[in-house]
N, C-alpha and C positions, 0 to 999 in steps of 0.2 A: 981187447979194447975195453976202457971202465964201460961201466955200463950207462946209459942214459935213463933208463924210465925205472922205476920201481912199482911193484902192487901192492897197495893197501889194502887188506882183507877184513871188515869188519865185522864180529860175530857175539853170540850172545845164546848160550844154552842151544845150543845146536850141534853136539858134535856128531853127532853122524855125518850130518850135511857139509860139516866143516872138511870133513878127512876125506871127501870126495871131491873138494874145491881144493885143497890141499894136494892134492894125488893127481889130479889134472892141469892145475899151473903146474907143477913140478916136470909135467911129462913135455912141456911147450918147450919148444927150440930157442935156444939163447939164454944167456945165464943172469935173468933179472933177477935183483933183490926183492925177497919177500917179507912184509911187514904184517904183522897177525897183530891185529887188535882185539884182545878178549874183551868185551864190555861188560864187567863186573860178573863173570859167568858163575852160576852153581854148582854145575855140573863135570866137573872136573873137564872143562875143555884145553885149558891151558897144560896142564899137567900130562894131557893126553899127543898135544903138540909138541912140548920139550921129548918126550920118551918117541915118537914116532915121523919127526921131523925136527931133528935136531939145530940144523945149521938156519934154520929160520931167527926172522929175530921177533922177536915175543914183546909185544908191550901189554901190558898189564891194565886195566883202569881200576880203581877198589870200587865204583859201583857203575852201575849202568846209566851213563848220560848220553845215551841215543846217537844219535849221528852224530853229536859232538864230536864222538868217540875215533873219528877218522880225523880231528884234529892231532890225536895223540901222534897216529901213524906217519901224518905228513910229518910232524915234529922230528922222527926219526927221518926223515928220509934223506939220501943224499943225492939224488940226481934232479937233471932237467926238466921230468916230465915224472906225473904221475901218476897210475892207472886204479879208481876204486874196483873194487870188486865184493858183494857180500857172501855169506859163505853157503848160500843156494845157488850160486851161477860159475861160471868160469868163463875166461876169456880163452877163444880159440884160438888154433894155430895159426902164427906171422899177425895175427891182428897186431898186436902191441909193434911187431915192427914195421906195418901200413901206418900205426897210428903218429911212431917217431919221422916217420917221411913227410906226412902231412905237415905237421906240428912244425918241423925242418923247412920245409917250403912257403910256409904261411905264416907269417909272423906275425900279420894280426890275431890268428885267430889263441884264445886262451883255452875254451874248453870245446872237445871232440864229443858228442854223444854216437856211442857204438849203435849198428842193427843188434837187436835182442831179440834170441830165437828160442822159442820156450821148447819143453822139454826134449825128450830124444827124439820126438817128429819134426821136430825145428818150426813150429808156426810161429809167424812172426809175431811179436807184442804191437796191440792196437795203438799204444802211443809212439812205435814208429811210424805205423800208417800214418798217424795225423802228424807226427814231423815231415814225411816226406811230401807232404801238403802244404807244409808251410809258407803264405804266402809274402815273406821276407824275399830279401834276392838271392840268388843262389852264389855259391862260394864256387868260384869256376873250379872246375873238376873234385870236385867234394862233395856238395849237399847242399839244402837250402839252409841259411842260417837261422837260428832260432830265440826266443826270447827266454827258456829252460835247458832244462836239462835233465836226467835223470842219474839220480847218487849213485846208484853200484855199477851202473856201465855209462862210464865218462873219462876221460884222460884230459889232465889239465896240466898247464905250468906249474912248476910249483911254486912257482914266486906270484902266480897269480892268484891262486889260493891265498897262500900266504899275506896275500896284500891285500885280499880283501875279508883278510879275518876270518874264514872257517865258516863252518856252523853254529850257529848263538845257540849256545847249550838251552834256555828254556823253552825251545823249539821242538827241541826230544827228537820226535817220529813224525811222519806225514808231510810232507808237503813241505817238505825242512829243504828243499834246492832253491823253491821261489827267493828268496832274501840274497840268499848266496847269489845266486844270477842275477839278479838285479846289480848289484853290487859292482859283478864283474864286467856289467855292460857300462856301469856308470864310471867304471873304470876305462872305458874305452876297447874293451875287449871284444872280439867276435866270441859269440856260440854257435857251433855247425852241426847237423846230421853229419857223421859219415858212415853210408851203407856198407862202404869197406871194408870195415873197423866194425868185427863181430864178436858178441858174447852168447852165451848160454843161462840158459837161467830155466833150473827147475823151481817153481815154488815152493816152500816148506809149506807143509802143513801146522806146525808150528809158528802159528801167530795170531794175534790179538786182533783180529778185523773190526770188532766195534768200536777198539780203542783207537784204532787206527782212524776208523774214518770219524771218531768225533775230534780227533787231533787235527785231522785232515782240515776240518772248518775253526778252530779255531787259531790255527798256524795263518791259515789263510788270512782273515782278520788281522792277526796280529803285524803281520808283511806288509798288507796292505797301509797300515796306520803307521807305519815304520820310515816307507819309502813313496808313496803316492799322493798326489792333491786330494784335499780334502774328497770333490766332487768324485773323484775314483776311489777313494777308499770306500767311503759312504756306497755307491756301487757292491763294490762286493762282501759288506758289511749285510746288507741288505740280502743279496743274493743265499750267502750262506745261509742265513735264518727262514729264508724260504727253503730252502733245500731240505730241512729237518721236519720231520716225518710227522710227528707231534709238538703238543703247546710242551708235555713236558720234556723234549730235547732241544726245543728254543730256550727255554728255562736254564735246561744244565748250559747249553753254549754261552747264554749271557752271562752265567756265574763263570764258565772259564776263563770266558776274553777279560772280564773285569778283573780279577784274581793280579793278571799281569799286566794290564792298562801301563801302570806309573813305569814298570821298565821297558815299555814299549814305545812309550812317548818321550822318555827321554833318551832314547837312541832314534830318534824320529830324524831324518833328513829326506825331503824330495829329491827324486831323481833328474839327472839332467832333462832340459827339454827332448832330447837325442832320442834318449830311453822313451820320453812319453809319446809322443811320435810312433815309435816302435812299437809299443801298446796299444795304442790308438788303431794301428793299424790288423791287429789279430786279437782284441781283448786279452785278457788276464786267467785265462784255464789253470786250473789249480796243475802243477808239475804232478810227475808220476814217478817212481820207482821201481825200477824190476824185481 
């Protein structure tokens, strides 16, 4: 049978972690396509994927633009449905085909967020605890629905993606799903937990955490002024610059967010009243990533 879902795998100077993410989709039952997005790597990752997974298909980016970089992947993709994954986790066995049944059964819904079980002890990540909190209504026999979602463990339409434009490449890292989800809700989409629908995820030690989390507050900002009534963006405008530890990381934040003001304001639209509602009713928690 063609296949239905595809993995987009998106990586960046990581290959050890890659060829272990690599080696464990490969081992999963059912014959999905797999899509390796290098994000502008140094490190010979690509070059190490053609010679030791050859039938993959390999999209290239010349430099690293962040989570855009899973736009490439959809680009490639030819099926129905489609599963991110980055290249510290892996999706487990039959998930992907739990995730094609849902997805089959529920036509509202756009994007699945998987349980995400950190290393080989399997604890669960805290931002499922608080999904499965979510006080949205529940998706009968699925999950509570949600207002996020988390990039490396999600399965989406791919036309829903697609329709709601990707990732805004100046978004890079951090907090880069908020825009996107909104997006997709304002498109009339559901976002669900499913506990069903399980990934793994060891974290790299390989990563940039300071840059991370001052992206984390300025992606935020920038979302907010994007998609939100003045009175809610102003809210978490405010928020973030309390969050920052010192007068001089309130400083760098305001040089950030201003830096991209003008292309933030001219991709400005509010969200459905729908959406606001739906905020109104659980605030605006910055999204997470596994």
């Amino acid at each position: 049978m063609p296949a239905r879902i595809s993995v987009v795998v998106l990586t960046h100077n990581r290959c050890a972690e890659l060829m272990r993410t690599l080696g464990g989709l490969a081992r999963l039952p059912g014959r999905h396509p797999i899509i390796v997005v290098d994000n502008g790597s140094t490190d010979g990752s690509a070059e190490v994927v053609r010679r030791q997974f050859p039938g993959l298909d390999l999209v290239r980016s010349p430099a690293n633009v962040g989570a855009a970089g899973r736009n490439l992947g959809v680009r490639a993709a030819h099926t129905e449905y489609v599963a991110f994954c980055d290249d510290d986790a892996c999706w487990e066995p039959d998930a992907l085909e739990t995730a094609v049944g849902i997805l089959d059964a529920a036509p509202e819904i756009g994007v699945l967020n998987a349980r995400v079980l950190v290393g080989t002890e399997g604890r669960l990540d805290p931002a499922c605890a608080a999904m499965q909190e979510s006080p949205l209504p529940e998706q009968p026999g699925v999950g509570p629905c949600l207002l996020g979602f988390m990039a490396g463990a999600c399965i989406m339409r791919t036309q829903v993606f697609r329709h709601a434009g990707g990732y805004w490449p100046p978004l890079l890292i951090g907090g880069e799903e908020a825009l996107l989800a909104l997006d997709v809700l304002d498109d009339g989409w559901r976002i669900v937990y499913a506990p069903a629908v399980c990934t793994r995820h060891w974290p790299s030690s390989v990563r940039d955490a300071p840059l991370r989390r001052r992206l984390l507050a300025r992606n935020a900002v920038w979302t907010a002024w994007m998609r939100l009534p003045p009175r809610m963006a102003w809210d978490v405008t405010t928020r973030e610059f309390r969050l920052q530890e010192s007068a001089r990381e309130r400083v760098r934040l305001a040089r950030d967010i201003g830096r991209g003001m003008a292309a933030v304001l001219a991709r400005r639209r509010v969200v459905s009243s729908q959406v606001r509602e739906l905020l109104a009713c659980t605030g605006s928690p910055r999204s997470r990533r596994p």
